[in-house]
KOLLUM-513176 format. One record per residue: residue number from 1; residue in one letter; x, y, z of N, C-alpha, C, CB in turn. Coordinates in nm, 2 decimals, decimal comma, padded with zeros to 4 digits. Glycine has a CB too. Example, Ala and Ser with C-alpha at 12.3 -4.5 7.8 and 13.67 -1.06 7.14 Angstrom:
BEGIN
R     i   aa      n.u      n.v      n.w     ca.u     ca.v     ca.w      c.u      c.v      c.w     cb.u     cb.v     cb.w
R     1    a    01,32   -00,57    00,78    01,23   -00,45    00,78    01,32   -00,33    00,78    01,13   -00,45    00,90
R     2    s    01,28   -00,22    00,71    01,37   -00,11    00,71    01,29    00,00    00,79    01,41   -00,06    00,57
***
This chain:
BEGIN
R     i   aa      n.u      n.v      n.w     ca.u     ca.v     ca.w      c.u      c.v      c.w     cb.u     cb.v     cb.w
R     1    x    00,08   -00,12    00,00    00,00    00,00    00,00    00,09    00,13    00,00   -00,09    00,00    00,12
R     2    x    00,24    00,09    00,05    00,31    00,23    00,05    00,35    00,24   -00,10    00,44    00,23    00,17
R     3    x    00,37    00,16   -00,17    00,43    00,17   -00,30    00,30    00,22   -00,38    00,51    00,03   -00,35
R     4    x    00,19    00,24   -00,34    00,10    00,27   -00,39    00,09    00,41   -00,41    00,01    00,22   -00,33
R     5    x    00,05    00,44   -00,29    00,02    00,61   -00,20    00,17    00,65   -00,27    00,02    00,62    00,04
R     6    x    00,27    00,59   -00,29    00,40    00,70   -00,32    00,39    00,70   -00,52    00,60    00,62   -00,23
R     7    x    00,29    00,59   -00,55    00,32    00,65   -00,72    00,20    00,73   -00,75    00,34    00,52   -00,86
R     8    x    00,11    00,73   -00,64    00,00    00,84   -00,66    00,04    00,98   -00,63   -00,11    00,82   -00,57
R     9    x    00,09    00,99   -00,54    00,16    01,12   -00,50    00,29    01,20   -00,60    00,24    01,09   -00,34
R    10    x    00,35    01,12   -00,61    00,46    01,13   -00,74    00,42    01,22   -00,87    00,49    00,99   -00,79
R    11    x    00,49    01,34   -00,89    00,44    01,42   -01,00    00,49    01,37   -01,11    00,46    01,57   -00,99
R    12    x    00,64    01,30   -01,06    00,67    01,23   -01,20    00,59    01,13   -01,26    00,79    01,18   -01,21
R    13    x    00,54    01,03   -01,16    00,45    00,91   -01,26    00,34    00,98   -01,29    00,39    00,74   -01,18
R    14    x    00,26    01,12   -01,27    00,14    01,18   -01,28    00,18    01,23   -01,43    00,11    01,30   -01,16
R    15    x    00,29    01,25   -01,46    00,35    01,33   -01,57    00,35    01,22   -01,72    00,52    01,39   -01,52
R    16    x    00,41    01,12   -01,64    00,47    01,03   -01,73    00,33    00,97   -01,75    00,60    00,94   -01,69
R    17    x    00,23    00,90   -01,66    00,12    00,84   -01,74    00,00    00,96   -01,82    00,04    00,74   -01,62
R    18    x    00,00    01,09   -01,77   -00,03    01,19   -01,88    00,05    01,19   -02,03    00,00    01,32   -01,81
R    19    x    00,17    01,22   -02,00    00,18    01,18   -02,17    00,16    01,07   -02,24    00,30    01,19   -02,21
R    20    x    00,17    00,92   -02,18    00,13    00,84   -02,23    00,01    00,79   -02,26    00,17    00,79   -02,19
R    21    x   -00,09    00,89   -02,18   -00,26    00,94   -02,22   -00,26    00,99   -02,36   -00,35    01,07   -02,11
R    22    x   -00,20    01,09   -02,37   -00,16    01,19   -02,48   -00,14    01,12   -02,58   -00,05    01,27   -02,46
R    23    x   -00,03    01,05   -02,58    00,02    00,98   -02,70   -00,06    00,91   -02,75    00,11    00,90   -02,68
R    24    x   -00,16    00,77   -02,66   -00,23    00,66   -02,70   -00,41    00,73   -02,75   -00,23    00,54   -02,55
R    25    x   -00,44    00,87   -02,73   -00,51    00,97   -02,77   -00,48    00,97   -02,92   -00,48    01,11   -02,70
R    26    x   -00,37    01,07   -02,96   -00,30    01,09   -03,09   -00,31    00,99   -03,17   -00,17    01,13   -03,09
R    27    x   -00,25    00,82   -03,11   -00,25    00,70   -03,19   -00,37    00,66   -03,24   -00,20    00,59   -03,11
R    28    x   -00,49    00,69   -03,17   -00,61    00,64   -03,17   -00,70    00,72   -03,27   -00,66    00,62   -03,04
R    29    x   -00,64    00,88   -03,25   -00,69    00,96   -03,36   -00,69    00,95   -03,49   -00,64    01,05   -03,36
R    30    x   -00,53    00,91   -03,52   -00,45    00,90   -03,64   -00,53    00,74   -03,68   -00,25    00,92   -03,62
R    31    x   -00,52    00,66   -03,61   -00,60    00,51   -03,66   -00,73    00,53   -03,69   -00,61    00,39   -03,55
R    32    x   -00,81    00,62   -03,62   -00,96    00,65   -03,65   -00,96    00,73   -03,80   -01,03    00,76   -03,53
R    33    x   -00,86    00,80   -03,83   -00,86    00,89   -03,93   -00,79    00,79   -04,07   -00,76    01,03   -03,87
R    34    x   -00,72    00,75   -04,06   -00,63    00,65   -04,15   -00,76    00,57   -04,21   -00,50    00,53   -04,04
R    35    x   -00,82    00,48   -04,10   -00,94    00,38   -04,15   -01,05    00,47   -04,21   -01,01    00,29   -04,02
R    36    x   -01,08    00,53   -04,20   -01,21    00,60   -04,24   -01,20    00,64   -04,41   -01,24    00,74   -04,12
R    37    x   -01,07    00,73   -04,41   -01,02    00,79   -04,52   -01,00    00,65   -04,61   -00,88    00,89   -04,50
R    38    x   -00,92    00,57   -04,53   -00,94    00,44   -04,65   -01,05    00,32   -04,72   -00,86    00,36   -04,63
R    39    x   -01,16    00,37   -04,59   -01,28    00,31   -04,63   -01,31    00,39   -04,76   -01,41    00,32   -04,51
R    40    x   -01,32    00,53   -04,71   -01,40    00,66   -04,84   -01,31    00,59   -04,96   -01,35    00,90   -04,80
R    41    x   -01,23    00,61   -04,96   -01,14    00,59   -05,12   -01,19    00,46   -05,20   -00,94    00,57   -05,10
R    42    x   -01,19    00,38   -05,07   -01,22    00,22   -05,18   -01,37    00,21   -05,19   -01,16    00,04   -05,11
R    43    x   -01,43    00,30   -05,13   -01,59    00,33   -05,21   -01,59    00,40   -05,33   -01,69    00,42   -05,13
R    44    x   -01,46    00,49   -05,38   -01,51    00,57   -05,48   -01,48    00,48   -05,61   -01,45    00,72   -05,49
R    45    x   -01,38    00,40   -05,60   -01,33    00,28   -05,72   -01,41    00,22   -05,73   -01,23    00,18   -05,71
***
């Protein structure tokens, strides 16, 4: 429970799993965006 309360408190793991929110955001954007645009195209052929 102490190794707990100390990576909660910790601004660095607060930091580091924020950017890695960030990132897996952007990844999921760019995959939402990639699929869609390549659905549209192989409808117009």
């Amino acid at each position: 429970m102490n190794l707990l309360s100390m990576l909660i408190n910790d601004p660095v793991v607060m930091f580091s799993f924020g950017g890695i929110a960030i990132m897996l955001g952007i990844c999921a954007f760019y995959l939402y965006y990639f699929i869609t645009h390549i659905q549209e195209d192989s409808k117009k052929h």
